[in-house]
C-alpha positions as CSV (number, residue, x, y, z in Angstrom):
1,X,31.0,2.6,-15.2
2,X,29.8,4.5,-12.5
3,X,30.5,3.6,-8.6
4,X,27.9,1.6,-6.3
5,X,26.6,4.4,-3.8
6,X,27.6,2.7,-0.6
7,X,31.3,3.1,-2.0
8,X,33.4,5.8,-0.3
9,X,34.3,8.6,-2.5
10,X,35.2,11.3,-0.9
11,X,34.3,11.0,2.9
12,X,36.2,8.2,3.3
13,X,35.3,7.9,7.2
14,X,31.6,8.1,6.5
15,X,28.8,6.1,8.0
16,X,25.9,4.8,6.0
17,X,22.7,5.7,8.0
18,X,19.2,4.8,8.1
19,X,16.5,6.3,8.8
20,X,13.7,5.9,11.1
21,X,11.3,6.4,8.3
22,X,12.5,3.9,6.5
23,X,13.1,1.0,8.6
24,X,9.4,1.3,9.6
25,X,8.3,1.5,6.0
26,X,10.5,-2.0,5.6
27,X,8.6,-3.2,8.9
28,X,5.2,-2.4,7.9
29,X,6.1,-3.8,4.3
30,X,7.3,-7.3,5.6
31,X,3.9,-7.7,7.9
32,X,1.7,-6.8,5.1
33,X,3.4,-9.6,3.1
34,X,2.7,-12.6,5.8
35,X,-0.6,-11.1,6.4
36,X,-1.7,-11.3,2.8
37,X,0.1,-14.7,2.8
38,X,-2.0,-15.8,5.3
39,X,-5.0,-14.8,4.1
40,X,-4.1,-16.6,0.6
41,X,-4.0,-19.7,3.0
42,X,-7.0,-19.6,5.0
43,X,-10.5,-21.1,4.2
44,X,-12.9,-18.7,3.8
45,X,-14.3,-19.3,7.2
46,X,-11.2,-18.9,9.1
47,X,-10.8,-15.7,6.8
48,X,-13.5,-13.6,8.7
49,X,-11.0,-13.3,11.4
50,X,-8.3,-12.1,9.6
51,X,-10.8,-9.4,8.0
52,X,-9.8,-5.4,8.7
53,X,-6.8,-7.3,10.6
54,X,-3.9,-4.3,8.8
55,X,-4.2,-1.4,11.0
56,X,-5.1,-3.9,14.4
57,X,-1.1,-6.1,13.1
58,X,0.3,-2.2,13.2
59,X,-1.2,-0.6,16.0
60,X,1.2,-0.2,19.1
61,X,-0.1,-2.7,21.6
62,X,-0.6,-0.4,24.5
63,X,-2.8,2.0,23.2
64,X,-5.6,-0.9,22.0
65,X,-8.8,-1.6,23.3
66,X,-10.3,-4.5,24.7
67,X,-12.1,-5.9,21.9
68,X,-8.8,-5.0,20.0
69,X,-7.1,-7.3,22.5
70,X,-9.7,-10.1,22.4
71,X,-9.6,-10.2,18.4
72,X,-5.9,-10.1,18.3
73,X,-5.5,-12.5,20.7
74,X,-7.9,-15.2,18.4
75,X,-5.9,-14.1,15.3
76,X,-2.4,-15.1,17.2
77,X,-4.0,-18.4,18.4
């Protein structure tokens, strides 16, 4: 039976690495789950809010707008 990857074969002093890549991918993976949870939960009112809310949940807080802000700011409360 072949060997799980993460055991040592031959370069016994090793280190198991991850990338950059893919911690984000796990990141953006994670928000996109409560998000859609979320949206499961909401009444359709309180949905409008949450609407085109992917890219606003991912976007690096310093570089958005004002209205950006303001919308975020009414989805957090």
């Amino acid at each position: 039976m072949p060997r799980p990857w993460r055991e040592p074969r031959a370069a016994t002093n090793a280190q198991i690495l991850f990338g950059r890549f893919h911690i984000v991918k796990h990141l953006h993976e994670a928000v996109e789950e409560v998000r859609r949870s979320e949206m499961r939960r909401l009444s359709l009112k309180e949905k409008v809010v949450f609407r085109r809310s992917r890219w606003l949940l991912l976007k690096n807080p310093w570089n958005l707008t004002d209205d950006q802000k303001e919308r975020l700011s009414t989805m957090v409360r």
